[in-house]
N, C-alpha and C positions, 0 to 999 in steps of 0.2 A: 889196407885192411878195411877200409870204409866204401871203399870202391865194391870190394866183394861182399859187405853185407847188403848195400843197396840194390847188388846186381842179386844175391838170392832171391832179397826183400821180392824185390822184381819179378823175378818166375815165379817164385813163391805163390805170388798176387795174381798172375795171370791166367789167363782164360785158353790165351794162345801166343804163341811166340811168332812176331814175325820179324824177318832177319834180311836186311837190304844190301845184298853181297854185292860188293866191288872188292877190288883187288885190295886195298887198304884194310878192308874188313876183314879179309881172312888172314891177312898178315899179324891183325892184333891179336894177343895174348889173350888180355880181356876178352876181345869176342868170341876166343874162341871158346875160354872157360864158359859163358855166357851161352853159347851153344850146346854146350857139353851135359852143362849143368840142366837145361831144357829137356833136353832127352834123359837124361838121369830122371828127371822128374814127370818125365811122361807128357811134358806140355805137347800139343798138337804143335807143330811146327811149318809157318811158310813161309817159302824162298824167294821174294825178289829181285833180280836181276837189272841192275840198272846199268853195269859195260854191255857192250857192245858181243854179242857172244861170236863175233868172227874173229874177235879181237883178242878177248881175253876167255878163259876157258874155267870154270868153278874146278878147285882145288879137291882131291879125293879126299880128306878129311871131313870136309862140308859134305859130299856126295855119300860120306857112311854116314853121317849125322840124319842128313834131309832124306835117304834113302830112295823109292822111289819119285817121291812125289814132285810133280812137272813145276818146275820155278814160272814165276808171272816175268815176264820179259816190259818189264816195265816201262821201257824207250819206243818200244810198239806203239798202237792208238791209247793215247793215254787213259782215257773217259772209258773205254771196256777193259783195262788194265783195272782200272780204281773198282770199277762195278766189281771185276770177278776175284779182286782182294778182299772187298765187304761180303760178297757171297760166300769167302771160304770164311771167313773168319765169326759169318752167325753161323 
């Protein structure tokens, strides 16, 4: 129970949700409540990508959550990776 008031606390508080998917993350409960709960609340939401996308392929539960919007492939150049995470995020 404490876990989900910090994780509301959390969106609650935020400006923008951003969400660093690997396979481990879509697997959690919590993240996905956590997710869930971001778009229940209208937070702006970006998607991170740090497998490998040959490898592993973002789950459609995440893909109706993030809808269209283009995940940052963050194993890419790192340094224009970071730049256009800060760019979405002002």
């Amino acid at each position: 129970m404490i876990v989900l008031c910090s994780l509301s606390k959390g969106i609650e508080n935020a400006a923008v949700v951003c969400c660093f998917l690997i396979p481990q993350y879509e697997q959690s409960s919590i993240c996905r409540l956590e997710l869930r709960y971001a778009q229940k609340r209208r937070k702006p939401i970006i998607a991170c990508l740090l497998g490998d996308p040959q490898v592993w392929k973002i789950s459609e539960w995440v893909k109706t959550i993030i809808g269209s919007a283009e995940c940052i492939h963050m194993q890419d150049d790192a340094e224009s990776n970071a730049d256009e995470l800060v760019d979405r995020i002002e």
